[in-house]
Steps between C-alpha positions, in 0.01 A plus 500: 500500500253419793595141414853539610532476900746758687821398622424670767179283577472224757457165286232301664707195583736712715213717661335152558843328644576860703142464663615138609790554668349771666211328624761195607719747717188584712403154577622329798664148494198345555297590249750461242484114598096534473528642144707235449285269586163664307732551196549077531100472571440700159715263303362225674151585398551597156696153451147335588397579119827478362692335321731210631786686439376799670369272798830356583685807526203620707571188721865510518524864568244421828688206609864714478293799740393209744818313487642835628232566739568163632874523520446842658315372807782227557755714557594453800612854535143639391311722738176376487358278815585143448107371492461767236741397314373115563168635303614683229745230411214256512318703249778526301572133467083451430575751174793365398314130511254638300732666248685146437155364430418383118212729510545752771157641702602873327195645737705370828866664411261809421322510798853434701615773337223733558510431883885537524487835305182611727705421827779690345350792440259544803 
């Protein structure tokens, strides 16, 4: 009978997804875009050893978050100072260059991604 779990018990999954959306409601706008953009770096570095499959994804996911990022800071109606906006676009076009490479520089988008989500969350 100690085999059989309680209705009454929390199944991990739910505890796990619970704890989540918690943690999500306390962060601020910002750093929900920086975990964005570490959650992009991890799949970015585990694609250096992976499989091609697994490496295109990887690629394709990073391009969609920069192709955002660089849509974002064109809008005219977005908040940020223009010369701001001139750099991170710039950077944004460098990734997404790399991205439509044959053989992407993985370590670059990484490191883009690791100074975005740093400036995000400081």
């Amino acid at each position: 009978m100690s085999e059989q779990i309680s209705a009454a018990e929390p199944q991990p999954a739910t505890v796990s997804a619970a704890g989540a959306a918690a943690y999500r409601r306390r962060m601020t706008t910002k750093q929900m875009e920086a975990e964005v953009f570490a959650r992009a770096t991890r799949a970015i570095r585990a694609a250096e050893q992976a499989e091609p499959l697994a490496r295109a994804r990887a690629v394709a996911d990073n391009r969609r978050l920069w192709d955002a990022v660089h849509a974002a800071v064109m809008d005219p109606t977005n908040a940020l100072p223009p010369a701001l906006r001139g750099q991170i676009a710039g950077v944004a076009l460098a990734v997404l260059r790399e991205c439509d490479q044959a053989t992407p520089d993985l370590g670059f988008v990484a490191e883009m991604n690791d100074l975005f989500a740093a400036g995000l969350w400081g």
